[in-house]
N, C-alpha and C positions, 0 to 999 in steps of 0.2 A: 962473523965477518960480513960485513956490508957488500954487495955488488958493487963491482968496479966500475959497470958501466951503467948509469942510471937505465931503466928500461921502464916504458909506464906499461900501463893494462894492456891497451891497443894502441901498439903505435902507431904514428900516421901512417907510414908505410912499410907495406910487408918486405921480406928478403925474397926478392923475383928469380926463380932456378929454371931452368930448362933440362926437362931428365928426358934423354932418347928423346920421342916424339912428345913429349906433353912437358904443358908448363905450368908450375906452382908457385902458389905464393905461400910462405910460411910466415906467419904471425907468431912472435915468442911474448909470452906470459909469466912473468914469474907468481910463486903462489906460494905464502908463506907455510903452509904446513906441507909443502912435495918434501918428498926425501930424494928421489932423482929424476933426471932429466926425462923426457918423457915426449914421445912424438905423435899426434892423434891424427888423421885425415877426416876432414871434417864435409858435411854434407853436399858442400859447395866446391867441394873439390882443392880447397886450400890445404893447407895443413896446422897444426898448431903447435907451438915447443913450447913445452911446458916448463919454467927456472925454477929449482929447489932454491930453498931459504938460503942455503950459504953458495949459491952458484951463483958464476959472473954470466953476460951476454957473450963476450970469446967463447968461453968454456962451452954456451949453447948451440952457438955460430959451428963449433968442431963436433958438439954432436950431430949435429942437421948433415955439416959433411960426409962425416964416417955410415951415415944413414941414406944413404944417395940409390944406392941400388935397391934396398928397402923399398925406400919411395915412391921409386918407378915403376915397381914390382905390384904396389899396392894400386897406382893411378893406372897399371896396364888392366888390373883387373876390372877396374870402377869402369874403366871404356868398355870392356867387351861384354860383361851382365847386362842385363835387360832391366832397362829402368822403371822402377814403380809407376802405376797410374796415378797422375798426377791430383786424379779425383776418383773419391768413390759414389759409384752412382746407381743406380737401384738395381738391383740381379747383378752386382760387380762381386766378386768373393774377396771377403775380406777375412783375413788369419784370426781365431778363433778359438783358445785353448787349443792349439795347436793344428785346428784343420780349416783351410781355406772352405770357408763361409760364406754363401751368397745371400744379401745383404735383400729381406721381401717385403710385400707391407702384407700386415699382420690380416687373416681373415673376418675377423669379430673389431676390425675398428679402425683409426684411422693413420695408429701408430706402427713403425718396423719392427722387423724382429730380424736379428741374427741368431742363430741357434733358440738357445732358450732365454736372451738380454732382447728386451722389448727396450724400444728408440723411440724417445718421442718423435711426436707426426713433425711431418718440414710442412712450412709454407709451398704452395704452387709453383715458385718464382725459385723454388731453392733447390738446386741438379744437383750439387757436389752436397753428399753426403757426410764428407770427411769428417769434417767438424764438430757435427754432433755426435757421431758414431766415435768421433775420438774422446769428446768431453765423457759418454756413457762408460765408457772402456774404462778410462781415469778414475771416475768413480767408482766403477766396482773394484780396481787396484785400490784404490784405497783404504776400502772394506776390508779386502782379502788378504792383500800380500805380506802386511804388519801383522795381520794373526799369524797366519803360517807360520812366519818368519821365528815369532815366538813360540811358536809350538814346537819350530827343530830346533831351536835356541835350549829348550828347556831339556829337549831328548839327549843331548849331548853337552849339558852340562855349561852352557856359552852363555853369558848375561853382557848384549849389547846396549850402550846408555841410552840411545835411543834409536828407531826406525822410522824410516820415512817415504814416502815414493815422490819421486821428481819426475820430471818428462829433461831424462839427460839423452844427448843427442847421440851421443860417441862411445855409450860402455851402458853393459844392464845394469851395473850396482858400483857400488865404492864403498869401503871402509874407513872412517877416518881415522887420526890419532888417540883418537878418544872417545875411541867404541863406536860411531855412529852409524849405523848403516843407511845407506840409501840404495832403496832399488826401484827401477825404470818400469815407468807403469807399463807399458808394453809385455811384461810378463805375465800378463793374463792372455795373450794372443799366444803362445807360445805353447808345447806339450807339459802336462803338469810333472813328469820327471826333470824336463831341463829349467823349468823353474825352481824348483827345489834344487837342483846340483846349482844353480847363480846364487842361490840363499845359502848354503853350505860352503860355496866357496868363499862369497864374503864375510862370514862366520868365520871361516878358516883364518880370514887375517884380522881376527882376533887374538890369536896366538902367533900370529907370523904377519906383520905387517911388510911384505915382502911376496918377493916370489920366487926363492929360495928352497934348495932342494926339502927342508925339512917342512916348509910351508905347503908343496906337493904332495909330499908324505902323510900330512894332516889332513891334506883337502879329499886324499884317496881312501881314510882312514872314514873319513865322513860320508863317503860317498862313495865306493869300489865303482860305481861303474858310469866315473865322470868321464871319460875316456871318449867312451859313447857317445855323451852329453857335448861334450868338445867339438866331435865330430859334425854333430845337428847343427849347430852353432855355423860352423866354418861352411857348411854345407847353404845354410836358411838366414844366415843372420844379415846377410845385406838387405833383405827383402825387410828388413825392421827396422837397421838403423844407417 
């Protein structure tokens, strides 16, 4: 069934809501392989709605409604956390298989070191470390995380078509329809249990593309003590994404 109301990628303008004291815009997207509706608060403080294949814009327009307290619930939080530094800069701690790491230059030369990941040297002129401490991170995700990933894949029996790491904005991994996993290179910054419980859980909807009580079941069956993991997450995860 075709969408009743044409909607493009980005439309020129968002649906403008005022919840209690804060105001959002939500942008809806339809995405042809969603199975449902889907609401993400995105870094800017907008929101996104996500349209499954056979979902209209009404039908979206009513979930965004029925999700109002939600919303405000989420943009009441995003107010009162303490915002990331907007730069990282030398002796700044930067999160590091899961412990806040200050960021030195290296004794014997000219390049940094976070823990044990040496950072090539910055020019004179160059203060925000961000960038290349982000691009070094990326790359060792990408060494790292596809093996893992294959390694618990193998221990419990799971054969996903392929892995990947992306730098997604809004979620550590996804699964797609057709086996693929993607996980957020940021999971090298992270404890190496809650890495593995995001690799476990997207595994999990390999058999439960859902999140459905028996897909719970599976994910606990993988991991008894995601629970925990859940917990770190809701606790550390804004400081990420």
């Amino acid at each position: 069934m075709a969408m009743t109301e044409p909607a493009p990628t980005r439309p020129a303008e968002p649906l403008r809501l005022v919840l209690g004291e804060h105001k959002a815009d939500v942008w809806f997207k339809p995405h042809p392989s969603a199975r449902f509706y889907r609401l993400t608060l995105q870094r800017d403080g907008s929101f996104r709605c996500t349209i499954p294949r056979r979902g209209t814009l009404a039908a979206a327009h009513d979930f965004v409604r029925r999700h109002h307290p939600w919303m405000e619930s989420r943009l009441v939080r995003r107010a009162l956390r303490p915002l990331p530094p907007v730069e990282w800069r030398l002796g700044a701690p930067v999160w590091y298989r899961g412990v806040p790491t200050p960021v030195v230059r290296a004794a014997d030369g000219p390049h940094l070191v976070l823990g044990d990941l040496c950072i090539p040297p910055t020019p004179p002129h160059e203060h925000d470390l961000r960038p290349r401490i982000e691009r070094t991170l990326r790359r060792l995700a990408e060494a790292e995380l596809p093996a893992r990933a294959g390694e618990l894949a193998a221990i419990h029996g799971l054969s996903p078509s392929s892995i990947q790491v992306r730098n997604q904005r809004s979620r550590w991994g996804s699964c797609s329809a057709r086996g693929r996993i993607s996980l957020n290179w940021r999971l090298v910054q992270v404890p190496p249990e809650i890495r593995d419980y995001i690799i476990l859980h997207e595994l999990a909807h390999l058999r439960h593309l859902n999140h459905s009580r028996r897909f719970w079941e599976e994910v606990r069956r993988l991991c008894p003590a995601f629970e925990s993991a859940e917990a770190w997450i809701k606790a550390h995860g804004s400081q990420f994404l």
